[in-house]
C-alpha positions as CSV (number, residue, x, y, z in Angstrom):
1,X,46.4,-58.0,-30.6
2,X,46.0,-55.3,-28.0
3,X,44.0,-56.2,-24.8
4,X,42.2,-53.7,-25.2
5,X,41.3,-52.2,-21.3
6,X,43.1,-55.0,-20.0
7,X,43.6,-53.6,-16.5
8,X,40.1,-52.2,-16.8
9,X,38.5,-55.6,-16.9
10,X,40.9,-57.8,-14.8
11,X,38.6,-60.2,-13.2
12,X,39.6,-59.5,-9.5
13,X,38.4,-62.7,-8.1
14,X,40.5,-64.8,-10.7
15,X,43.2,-62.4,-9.8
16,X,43.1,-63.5,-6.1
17,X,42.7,-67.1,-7.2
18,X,45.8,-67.0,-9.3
19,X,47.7,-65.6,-6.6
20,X,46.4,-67.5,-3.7
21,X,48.0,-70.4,-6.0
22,X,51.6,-69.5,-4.6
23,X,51.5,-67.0,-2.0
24,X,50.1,-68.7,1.3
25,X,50.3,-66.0,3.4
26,X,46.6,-64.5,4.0
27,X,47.6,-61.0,4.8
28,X,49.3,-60.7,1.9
29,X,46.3,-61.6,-0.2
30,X,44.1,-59.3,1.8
31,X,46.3,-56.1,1.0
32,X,46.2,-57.0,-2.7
33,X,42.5,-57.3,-2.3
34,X,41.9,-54.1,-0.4
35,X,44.3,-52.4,-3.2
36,X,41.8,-54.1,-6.0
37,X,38.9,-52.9,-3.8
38,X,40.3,-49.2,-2.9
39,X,38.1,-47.1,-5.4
40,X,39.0,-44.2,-7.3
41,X,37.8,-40.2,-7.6
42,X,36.6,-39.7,-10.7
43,X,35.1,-36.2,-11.9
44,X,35.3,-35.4,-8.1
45,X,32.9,-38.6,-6.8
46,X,33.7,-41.6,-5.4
47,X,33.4,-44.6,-7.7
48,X,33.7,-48.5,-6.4
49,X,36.5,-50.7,-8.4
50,X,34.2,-54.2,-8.6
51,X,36.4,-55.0,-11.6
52,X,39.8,-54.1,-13.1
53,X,42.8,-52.9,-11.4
54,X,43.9,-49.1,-10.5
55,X,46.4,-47.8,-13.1
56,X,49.7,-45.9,-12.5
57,X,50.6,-47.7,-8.9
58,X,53.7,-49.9,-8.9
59,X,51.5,-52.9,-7.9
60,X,49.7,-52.8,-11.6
61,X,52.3,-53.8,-13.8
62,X,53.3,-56.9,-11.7
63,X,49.7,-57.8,-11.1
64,X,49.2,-58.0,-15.0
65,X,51.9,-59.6,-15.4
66,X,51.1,-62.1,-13.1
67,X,47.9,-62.8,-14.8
68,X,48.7,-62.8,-18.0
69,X,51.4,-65.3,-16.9
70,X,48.2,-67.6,-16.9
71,X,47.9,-67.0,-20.7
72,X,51.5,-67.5,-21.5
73,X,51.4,-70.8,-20.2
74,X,48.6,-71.5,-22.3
75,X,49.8,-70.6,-25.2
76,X,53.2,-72.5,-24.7
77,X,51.1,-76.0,-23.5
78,X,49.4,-75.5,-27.0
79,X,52.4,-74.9,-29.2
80,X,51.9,-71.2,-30.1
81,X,54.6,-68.7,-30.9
82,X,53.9,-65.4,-29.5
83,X,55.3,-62.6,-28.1
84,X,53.8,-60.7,-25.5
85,X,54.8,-57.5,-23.9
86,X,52.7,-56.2,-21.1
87,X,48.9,-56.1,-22.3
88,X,49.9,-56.2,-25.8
89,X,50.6,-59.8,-27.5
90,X,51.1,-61.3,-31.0
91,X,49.8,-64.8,-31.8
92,X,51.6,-66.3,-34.6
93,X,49.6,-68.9,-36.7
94,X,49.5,-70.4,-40.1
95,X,46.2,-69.3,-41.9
96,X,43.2,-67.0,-40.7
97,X,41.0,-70.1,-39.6
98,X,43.8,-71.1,-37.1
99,X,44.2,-67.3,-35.5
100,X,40.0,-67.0,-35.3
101,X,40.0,-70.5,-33.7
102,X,43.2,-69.5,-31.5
103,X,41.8,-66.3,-30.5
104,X,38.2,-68.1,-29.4
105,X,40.5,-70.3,-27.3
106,X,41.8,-68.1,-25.1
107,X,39.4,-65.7,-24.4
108,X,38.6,-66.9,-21.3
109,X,42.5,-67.0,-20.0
110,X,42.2,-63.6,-20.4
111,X,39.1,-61.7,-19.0
């Protein structure tokens, strides 16, 4: 499966959260925030980032990763085999039922 606009529907707050797990200094957090928060110029105008992550920085990548770490461990506490590289991943299961149910399951691990 592909997350489809995975960095375009990151759920900042959770992203924070997740972080804020193992990094205790504040300023750190706040510069990731203020990254999350910066905006873009699209078509020439302004344009608030409530959601998602910027593209194309070197901060994206790890930040992805680093969510999607939160899924990984899911998937290994439930006895999956997958592969994941970046925002793509493969899920492997034993009939359809099992990948529908699977796929329910950890929808909310990942948006």
């Amino acid at each position: 499966m592909d997350l489809e606009k995975f960095f375009d529907t990151v759920c900042q707050s959770k992203l924070v959260e997740v972080l804020s797990r193992t990094i205790k200094d504040g300023r750190v957090i706040s510069l990731i925030h203020k990254y999350l928060n910066a905006g873009v110029i699209a078509d020439g105008m302004f344009e608030r980032t409530e959601k998602g992550m910027p593209q194309g920085g070197p901060l994206s990548p790890l930040l992805s990763n680093i969510m999607l770490n939160e899924l990984d461990k899911e998937l290994e506490r439930r006895g999956h085999r997958f592969v994941r590289y970046a925002d793509d991943c493969m899920i492997f299961c034993k009939s359809k039922k099992s990948a529908e149910r699977t796929l329910e399951n950890i929808i909310p691990f990942i948006y």
